[in-house]
N, C-alpha and C positions, 0 to 999 in steps of 0.2 A: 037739141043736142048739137054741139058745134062739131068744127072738123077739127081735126089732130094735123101738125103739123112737126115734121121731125126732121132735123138736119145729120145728112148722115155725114162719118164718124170714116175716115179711110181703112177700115178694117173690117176683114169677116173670115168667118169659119166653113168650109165646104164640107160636108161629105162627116162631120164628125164622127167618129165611129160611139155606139155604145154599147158595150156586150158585158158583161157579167161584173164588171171592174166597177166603182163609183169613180164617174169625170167631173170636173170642173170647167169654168172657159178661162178661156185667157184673151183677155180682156183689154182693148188699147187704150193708153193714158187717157185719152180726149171722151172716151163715151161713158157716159151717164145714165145709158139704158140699150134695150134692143129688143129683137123681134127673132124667137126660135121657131123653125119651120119641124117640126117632127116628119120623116119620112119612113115607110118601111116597115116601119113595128112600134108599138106600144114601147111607153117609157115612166118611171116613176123619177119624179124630183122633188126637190124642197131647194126652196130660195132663203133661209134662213140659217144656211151653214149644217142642217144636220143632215148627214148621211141615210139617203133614202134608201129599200131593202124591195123587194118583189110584194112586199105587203105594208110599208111603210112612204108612203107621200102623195104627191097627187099625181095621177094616171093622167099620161098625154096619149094619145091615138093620131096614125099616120093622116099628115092635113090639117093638125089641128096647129093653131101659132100660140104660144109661150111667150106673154107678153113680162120683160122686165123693167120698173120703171123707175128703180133706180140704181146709184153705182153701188150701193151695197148688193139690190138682190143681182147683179154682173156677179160682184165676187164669191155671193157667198152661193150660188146655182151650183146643182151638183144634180147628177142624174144615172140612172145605171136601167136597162132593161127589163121590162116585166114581164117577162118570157123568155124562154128562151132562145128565141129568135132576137136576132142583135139589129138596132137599129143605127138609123144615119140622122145626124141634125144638120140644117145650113144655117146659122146666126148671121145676123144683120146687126151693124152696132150705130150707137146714134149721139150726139152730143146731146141732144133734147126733144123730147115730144110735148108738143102742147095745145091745148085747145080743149 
């Protein structure tokens, strides 16, 4: 297995809120993928543009990283709480990961 190698991207997201609302990121011209840190509480996403629901996508848990690996799933990421305890995401954004 080789190592990944990724050039970051001058942009990120602190503290993302997600509570009960579907989010999006907003995503800087230059990055092509990223790395989401879940904190706090469980979350449901879909990288494919559809709106995920408390019983609809796939379950992230506090700690776990949400890898995106390319500039479509940046845009089309969307994510909303699977509880109702609201969580926090920090996204890292990258021009490339490779290896």
């Amino acid at each position: 297995m080789g190592v990944r190698s990724r050039s970051e991207v001058n942009g990120r997201q602190s503290a993302l809120a997600i509570a009960g609302s579907v989010i999006s990121l907003t995503v800087p011209d230059a990055a092509n993928c990223a790395e989401i840190y879940v904190e706090t509480a469980a979350i449901r996403f879909t990288r494919e543009g559809t709106d995920p629901t408390t019983t609809l996508g796939f379950v992230a848990y506090p700690g776990d990283i949400i890898l995106l690996n390319s500039r479509a799933e940046c845009d089309q990421f969307e994510a909303i709480r699977d509880t109702s305890v609201s969580a926090a995401l920090e996204v890292e954004y990258f021009s490339d990961i490779s290896g």
